[in-house]
Rosetta silent file (secondary structure, phi, psi, omega in degrees, C-alpha in Angstrom):
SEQUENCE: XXXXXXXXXXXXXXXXXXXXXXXXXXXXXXXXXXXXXXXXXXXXXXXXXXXXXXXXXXXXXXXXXXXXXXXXXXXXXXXXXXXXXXXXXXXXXXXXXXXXXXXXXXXXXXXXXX
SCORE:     score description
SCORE:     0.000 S_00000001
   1 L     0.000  -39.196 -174.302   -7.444   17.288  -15.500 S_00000001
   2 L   -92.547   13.599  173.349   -4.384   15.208  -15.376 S_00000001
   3 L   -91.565   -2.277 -140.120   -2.019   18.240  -16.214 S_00000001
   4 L    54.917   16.448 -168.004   -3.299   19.780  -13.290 S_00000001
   5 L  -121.337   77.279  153.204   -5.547   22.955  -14.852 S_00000001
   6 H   -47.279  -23.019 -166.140   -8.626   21.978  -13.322 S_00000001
   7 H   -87.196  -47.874  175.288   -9.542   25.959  -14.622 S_00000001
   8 H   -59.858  -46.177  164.475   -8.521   24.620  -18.663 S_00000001
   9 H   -54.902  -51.410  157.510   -9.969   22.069  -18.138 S_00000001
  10 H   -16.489  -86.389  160.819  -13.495   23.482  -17.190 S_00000001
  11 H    -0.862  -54.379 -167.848  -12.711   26.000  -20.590 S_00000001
  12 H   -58.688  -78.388 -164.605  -12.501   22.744  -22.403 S_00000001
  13 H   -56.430  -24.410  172.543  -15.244   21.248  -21.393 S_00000001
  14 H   -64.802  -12.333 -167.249  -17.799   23.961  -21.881 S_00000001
  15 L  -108.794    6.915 -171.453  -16.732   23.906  -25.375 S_00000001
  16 L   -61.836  135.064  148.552  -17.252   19.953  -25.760 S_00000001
  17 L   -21.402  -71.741 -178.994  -20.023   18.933  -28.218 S_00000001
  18 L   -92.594  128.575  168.571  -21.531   16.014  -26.936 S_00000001
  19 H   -29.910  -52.796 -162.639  -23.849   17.232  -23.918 S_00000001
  20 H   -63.894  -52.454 -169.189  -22.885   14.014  -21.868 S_00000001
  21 H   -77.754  -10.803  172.940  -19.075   14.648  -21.939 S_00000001
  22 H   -45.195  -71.601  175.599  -19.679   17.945  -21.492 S_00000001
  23 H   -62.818   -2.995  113.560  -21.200   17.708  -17.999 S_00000001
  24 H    -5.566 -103.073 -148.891  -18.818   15.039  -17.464 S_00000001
  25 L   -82.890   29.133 -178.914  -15.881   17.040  -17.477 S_00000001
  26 L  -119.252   -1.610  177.631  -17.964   20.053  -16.176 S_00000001
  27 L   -63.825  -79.440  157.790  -18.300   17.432  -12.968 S_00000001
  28 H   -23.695  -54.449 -165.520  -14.581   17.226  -12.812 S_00000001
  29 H   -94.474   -1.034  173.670  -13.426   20.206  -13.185 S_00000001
  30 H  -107.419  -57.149  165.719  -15.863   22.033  -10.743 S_00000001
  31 H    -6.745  -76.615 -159.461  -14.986   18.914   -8.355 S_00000001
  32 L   -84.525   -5.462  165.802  -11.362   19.690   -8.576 S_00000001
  33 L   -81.521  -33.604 -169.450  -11.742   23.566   -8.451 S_00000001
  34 L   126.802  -14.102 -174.433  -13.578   22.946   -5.241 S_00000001
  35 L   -73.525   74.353 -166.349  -16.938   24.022   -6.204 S_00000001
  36 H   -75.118  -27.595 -179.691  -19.113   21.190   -5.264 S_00000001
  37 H   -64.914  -40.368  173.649  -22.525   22.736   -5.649 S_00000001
  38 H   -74.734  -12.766  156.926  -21.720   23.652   -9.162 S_00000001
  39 H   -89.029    7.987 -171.483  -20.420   19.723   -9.747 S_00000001
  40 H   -90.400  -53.340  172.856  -23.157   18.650   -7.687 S_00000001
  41 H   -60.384   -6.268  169.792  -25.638   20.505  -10.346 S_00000001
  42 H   -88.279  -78.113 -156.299  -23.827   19.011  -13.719 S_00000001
  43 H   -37.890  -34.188 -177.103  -23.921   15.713  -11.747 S_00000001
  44 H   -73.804  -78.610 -167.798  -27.660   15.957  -11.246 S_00000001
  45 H   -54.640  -33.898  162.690  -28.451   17.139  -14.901 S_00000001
  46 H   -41.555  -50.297  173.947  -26.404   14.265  -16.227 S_00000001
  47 H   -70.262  -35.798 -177.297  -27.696   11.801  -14.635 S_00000001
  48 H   -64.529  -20.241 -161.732  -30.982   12.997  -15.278 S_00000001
  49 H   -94.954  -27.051  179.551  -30.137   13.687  -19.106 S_00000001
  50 H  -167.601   36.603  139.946  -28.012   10.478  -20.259 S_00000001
  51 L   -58.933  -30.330  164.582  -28.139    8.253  -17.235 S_00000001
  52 L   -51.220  -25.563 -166.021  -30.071    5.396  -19.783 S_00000001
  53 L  -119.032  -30.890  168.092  -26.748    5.919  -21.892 S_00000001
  54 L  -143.191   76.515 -178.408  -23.836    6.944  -19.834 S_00000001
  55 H   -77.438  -13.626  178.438  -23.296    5.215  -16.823 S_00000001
  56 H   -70.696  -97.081  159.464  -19.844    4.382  -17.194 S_00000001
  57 H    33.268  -78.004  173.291  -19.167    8.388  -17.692 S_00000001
  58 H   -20.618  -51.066 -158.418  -21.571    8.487  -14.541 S_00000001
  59 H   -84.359  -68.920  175.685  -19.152    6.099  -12.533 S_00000001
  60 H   -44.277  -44.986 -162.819  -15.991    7.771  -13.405 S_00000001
  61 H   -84.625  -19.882  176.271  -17.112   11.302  -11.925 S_00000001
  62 H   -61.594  -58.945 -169.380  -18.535    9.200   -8.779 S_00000001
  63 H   -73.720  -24.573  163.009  -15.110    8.052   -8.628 S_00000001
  64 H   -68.145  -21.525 -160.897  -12.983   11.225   -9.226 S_00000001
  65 H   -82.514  -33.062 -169.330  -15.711   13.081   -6.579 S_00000001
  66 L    94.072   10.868  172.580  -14.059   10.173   -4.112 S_00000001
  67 L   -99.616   92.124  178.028  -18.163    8.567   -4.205 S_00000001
  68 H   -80.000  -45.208  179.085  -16.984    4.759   -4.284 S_00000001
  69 H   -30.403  -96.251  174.087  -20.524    3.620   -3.292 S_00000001
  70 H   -16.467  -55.029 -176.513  -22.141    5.750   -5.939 S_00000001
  71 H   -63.392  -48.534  170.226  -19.179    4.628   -8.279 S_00000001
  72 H   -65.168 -150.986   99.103  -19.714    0.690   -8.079 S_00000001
  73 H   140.997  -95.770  162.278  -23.229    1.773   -8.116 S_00000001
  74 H   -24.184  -44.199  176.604  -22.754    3.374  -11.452 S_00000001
  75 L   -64.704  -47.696  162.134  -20.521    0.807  -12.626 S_00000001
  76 H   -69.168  -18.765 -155.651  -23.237   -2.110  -12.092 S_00000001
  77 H  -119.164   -6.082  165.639  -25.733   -0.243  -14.235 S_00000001
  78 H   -77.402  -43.152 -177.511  -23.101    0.074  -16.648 S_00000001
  79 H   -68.139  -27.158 -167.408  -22.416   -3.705  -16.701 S_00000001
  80 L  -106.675   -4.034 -173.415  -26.276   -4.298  -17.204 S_00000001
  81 L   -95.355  -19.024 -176.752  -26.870   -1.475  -20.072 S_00000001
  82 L   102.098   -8.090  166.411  -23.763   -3.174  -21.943 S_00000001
  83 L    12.879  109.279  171.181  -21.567   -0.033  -21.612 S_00000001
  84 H   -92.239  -14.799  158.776  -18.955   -0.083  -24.224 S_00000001
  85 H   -55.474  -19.456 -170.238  -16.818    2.053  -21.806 S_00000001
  86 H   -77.170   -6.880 -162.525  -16.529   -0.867  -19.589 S_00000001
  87 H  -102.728    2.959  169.520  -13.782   -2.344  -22.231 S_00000001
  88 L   -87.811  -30.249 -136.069  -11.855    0.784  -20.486 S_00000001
  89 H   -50.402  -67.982 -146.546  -12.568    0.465  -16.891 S_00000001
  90 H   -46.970  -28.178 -172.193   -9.080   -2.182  -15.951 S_00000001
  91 H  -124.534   25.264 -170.388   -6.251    0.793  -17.103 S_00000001
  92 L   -90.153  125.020 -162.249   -9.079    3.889  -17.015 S_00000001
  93 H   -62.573  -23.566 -168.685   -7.091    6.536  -14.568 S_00000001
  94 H   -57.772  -35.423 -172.604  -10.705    8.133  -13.311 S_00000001
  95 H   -60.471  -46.864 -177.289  -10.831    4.519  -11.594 S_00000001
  96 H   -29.275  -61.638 -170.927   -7.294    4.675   -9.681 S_00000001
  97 H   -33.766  -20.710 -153.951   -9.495    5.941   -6.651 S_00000001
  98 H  -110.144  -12.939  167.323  -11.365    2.727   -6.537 S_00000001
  99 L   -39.285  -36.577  163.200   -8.096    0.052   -6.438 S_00000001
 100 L   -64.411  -15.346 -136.536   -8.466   -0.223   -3.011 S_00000001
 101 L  -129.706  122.566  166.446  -11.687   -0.833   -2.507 S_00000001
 102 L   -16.556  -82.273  162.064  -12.661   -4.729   -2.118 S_00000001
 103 L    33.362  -89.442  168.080  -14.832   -4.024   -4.615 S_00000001
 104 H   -33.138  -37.150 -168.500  -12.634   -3.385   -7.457 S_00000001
 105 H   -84.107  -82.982 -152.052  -10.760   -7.477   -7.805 S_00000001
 106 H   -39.508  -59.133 -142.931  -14.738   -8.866   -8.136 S_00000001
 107 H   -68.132  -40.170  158.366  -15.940   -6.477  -10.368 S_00000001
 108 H   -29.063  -83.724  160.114  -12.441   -6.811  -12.610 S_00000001
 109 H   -10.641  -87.361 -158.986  -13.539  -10.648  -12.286 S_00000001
 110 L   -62.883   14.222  154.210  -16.831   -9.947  -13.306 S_00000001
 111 L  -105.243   -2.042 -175.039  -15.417   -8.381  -16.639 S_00000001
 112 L    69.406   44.521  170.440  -13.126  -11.007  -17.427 S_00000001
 113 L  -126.561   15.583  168.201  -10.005   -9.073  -16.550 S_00000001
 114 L  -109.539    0.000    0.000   -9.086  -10.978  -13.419 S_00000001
């Protein structure tokens, strides 16, 4: 994604292992081709499929999609399952979108990185 070959990327990700990052980066990369119904439908089976387990994951494609709500949203339910992704979130780039956003300083705070 951050080479700009939103189409390699896709490629990639269908060929991922783990289920979760698959539709993760099958989020992304339909996101950033433009397709939103077909990232709308990963986004849907994800959550329904490893939302108990990967809410950070969850947060980041809320936040690449430009869904800050959704993303803080995500992000909280990350903070209460214990996320171990969360020891990314202060330098994770999927996040840049969210720097802006009040938001972003507490929630830093509330990780002990402020």
């Amino acid at each position: 994604m951050y080479r700009g070959n939103a189409a390699l990327a896709l490629e990639t990700a269908r060929r991922e292992a783990l289920p979760d990052f698959r539709l993760v980066g099958e989020v992304l990369a339909e996101h950033t081709l433009g397709h939103a119904e077909a990232s709308g439908r990963a986004m849907e089976k994800l959550i329904a499929e490893h939302g108990h387990a990967a809410a950070y994951q969850i947060a980041e494609a809320f936040a690449w999609r430009g869904e800050s709500e959704r993303a803080f949203e995500w992000l909280d339910r990350a903070y209460v399952q214990r996320d171990p992704g969360l020891a990314h979130s202060f330098t994770d780039p999927f996040f840049k979108a969210l720097h802006g956003d009040p938001r972003w300083p507490a929630f830093m705070k509330k990780m002990g990185f402020a």
